[in-house]
N, C-alpha and C positions, 0 to 999 in steps of 0.2 A: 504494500500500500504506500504510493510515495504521499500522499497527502498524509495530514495528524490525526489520529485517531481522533473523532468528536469528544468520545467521553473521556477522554484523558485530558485534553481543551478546555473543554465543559469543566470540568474539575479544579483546573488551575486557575479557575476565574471565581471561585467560593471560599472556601474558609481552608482545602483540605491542603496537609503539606504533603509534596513529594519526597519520601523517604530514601529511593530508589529505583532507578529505570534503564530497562535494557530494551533496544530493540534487533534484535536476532537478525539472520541471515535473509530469510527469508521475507519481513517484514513484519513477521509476528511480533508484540511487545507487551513485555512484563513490566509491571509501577505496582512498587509497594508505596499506600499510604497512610497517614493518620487525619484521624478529622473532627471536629466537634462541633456542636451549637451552631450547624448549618443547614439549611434545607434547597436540595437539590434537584430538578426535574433532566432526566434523561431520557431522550432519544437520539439514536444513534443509526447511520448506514453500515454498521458493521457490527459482529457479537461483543458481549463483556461476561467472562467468568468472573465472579466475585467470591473470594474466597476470606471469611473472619479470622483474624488471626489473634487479636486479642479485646477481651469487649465486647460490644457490642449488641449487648441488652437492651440498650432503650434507643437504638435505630430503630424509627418505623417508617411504613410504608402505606404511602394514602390509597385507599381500598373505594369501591362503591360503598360500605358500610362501614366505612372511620378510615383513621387511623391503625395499624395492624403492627405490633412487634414481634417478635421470636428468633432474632436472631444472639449470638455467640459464637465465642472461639470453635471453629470445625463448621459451621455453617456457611452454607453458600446460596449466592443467587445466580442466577442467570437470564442475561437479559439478549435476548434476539434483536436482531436488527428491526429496525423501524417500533420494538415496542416503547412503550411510552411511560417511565415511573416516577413517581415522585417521592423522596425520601426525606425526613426530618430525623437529624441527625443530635439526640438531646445529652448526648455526653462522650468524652471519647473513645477513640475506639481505635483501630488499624486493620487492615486488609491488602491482600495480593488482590488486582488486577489482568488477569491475560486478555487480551485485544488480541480478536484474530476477523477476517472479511470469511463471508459465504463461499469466494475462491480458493480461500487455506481450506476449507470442510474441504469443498469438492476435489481438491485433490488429494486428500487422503483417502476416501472413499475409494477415487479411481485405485489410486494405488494400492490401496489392500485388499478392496474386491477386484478389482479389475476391469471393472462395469462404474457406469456414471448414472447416475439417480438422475430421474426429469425434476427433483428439486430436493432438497435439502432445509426441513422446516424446525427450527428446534425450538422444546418445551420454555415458554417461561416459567423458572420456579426461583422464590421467595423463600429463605430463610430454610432452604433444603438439607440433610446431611445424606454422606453417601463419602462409606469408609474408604475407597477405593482414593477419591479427589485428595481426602485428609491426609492420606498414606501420599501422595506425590508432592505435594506442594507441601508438607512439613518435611520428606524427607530430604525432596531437591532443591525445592525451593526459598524453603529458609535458612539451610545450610551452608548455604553459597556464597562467597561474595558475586556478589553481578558485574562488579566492575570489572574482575580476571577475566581477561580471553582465556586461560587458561581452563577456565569453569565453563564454557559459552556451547560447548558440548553436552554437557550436564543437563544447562539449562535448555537446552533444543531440545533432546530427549522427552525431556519432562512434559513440555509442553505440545509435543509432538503423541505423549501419551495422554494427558489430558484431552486434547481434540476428539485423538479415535474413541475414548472412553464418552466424550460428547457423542456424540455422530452414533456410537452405539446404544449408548444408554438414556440419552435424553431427544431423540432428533424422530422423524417418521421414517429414517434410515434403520432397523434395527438388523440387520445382516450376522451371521454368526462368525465371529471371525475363524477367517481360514485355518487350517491346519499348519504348522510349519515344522516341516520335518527334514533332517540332516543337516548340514551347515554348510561355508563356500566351500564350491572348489578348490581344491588346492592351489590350483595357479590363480583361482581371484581373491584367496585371502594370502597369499604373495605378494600380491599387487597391492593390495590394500595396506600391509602390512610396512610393505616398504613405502607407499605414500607416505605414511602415518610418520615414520623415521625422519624424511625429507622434509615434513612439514610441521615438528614439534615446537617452533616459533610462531607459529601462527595460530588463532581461534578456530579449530576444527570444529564444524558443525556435524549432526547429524545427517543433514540433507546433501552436504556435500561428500560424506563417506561411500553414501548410498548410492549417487552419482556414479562416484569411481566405479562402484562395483557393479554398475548397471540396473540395481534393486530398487526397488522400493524401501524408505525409511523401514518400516512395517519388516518389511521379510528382511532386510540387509542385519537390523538390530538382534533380529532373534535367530539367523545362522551362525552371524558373528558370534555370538553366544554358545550355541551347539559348537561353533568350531574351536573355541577357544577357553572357554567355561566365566570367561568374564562379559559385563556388559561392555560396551565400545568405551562408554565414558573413562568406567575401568583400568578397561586395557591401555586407552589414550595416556592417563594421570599414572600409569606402572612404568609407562615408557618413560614421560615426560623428568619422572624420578629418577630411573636406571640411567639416563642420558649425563642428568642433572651431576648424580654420584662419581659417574667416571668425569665431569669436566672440572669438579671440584677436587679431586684427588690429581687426576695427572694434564690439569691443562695450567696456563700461566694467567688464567682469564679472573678480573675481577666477579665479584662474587654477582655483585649487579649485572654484567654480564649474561652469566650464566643464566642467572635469572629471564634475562631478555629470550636466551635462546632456547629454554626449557617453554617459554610462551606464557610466562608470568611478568604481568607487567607492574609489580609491586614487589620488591625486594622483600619485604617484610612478609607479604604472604609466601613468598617461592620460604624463604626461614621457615616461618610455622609450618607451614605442610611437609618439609622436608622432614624436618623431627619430629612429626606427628608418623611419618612412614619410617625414619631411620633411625630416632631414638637418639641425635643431635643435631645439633645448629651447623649451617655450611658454614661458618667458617670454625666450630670444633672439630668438625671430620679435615678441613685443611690442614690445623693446627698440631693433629695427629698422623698424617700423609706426608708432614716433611724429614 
């Protein structure tokens, strides 16, 4: 989508603050925000996942019969393109936003069925829970920094599973997903395999693995899987480490460097994640290398 999503727009012109915001490869985009003592009308030409993340008890939502609350931390809404709501916002609260267009649905659809739906209509739902959503965006999406390209993998994933999990379980799409059985080829998770080495300076996305590999997001995530017994995100962030360890042991490269070329663009997070995998700091693994 090269325009601005409406309701992220719409948002920045109320009370709510922007916490945090990535907009992905594809044009997908994630904003975490907070907000209080505001009252909001959204309509939008494109969808909004709205996911609670802390609070958010006494948001309500203008009904034909009142005013309507019930939402909380793990509650979600969703609002389809062109629906129309009105929220009053009476204490604060925080929430993940995904923005995606009816063109991100359809193409997942194609690519996991293989077939394209004469339309793609999804449920509006208010103040819904559903463990599945709770389980992705607590696991991926709050755990991440958004700024790391380094993470920007993670975050595709996540949201790439989000969608399908949309498109299956809330849309007039309810298709049973396909079966996926065995993993790549061997000459295409070669290929894959050696991209990934070529390119651990860069923000590897999902959609661009899948590419390489001729697949679908969909089927590419879950052979890579069978072929390798990790998720792509995984296997990316094992390399991006193992690359990291040998340049800090035997190369002459500052440590921010290294940093640059493992595809972390914060010195301090390439540190933390390094001894959260290795049990020290790059520069204590240096300090015992010489």
């Amino acid at each position: 989508m090269t325009q601005p999503y409406h309701a992220f727009e719409n948002l920045r012109q109320h009370n709510a603050v922007l916490e945090d915001n990535v907009q992905l490869g594809s044009g997908i985009q994630l904003s975490a925000w907070s907000n209080s003592l505001d009252r909001v009308t959204q309509c939008s030409n494109h969808h909004t996942l709205s996911m609670y993340v802390n609070e958010g008890y006494e948001t309500y939502q203008k009904t034909s019969a009142g005013w309507k609350n019930g939402g909380g931390p793990d509650r979600f809404c969703l609002m389809p393109e062109e629906s129309e709501t009105t929220w009053d916002i009476r204490n604060q609260f925080s929430f993940v936003h995904l923005y995606c267009t009816d063109e991100h649905l359809r193409h997942i659809a194609e690519q996991i069925w293989d077939r394209s739906p004469a339309a793609i209509q999804l449920d509006e739902k208010t103040f819904s829970e559903d463990p599945r959503i709770t389980q992705l965006y607590r696991h991926f999406l709050l755990s991440s920094d958004w700024q790391q390209q380094a993470n920007h993998l993670m975050l595709s994933t996540a949201s790439t599973l989000l969608m399908t999990h949309m498109v299956q379980n809330y849309s007039n799409v309810q298709w049973r997903l396909p079966d996926v059985r065995g993993g790549l080829a061997p000459a295409v998770l070669r290929n894959i395999q050696a991209y990934i080495e070529q390119h651990l300076s860069e923000p590897l996305t999902l959609s661009e693995l899948a590419l390489e590999a001729g697949l679908s997001e969909f089927h590419f995530a879950r052979m890579f899987k069978q072929s390798t017994q990790l998720a792509p995100h995984q296997y990316v962030m094992l390399r991006r480490m193992s690359r990291a360890e040998e340049l800090v042991k035997n190369s002459p490269l500052s440590l921010t460097d290294i940093a640059m070329a493992c595809g972390f663009s914060s010195a301090s997070h390439f540190s933390n994640r390094f001894k959260a995998t290795l049990g020290v700091t790059p520069s204590q693994l240096r300090a015992t290398s010489k």
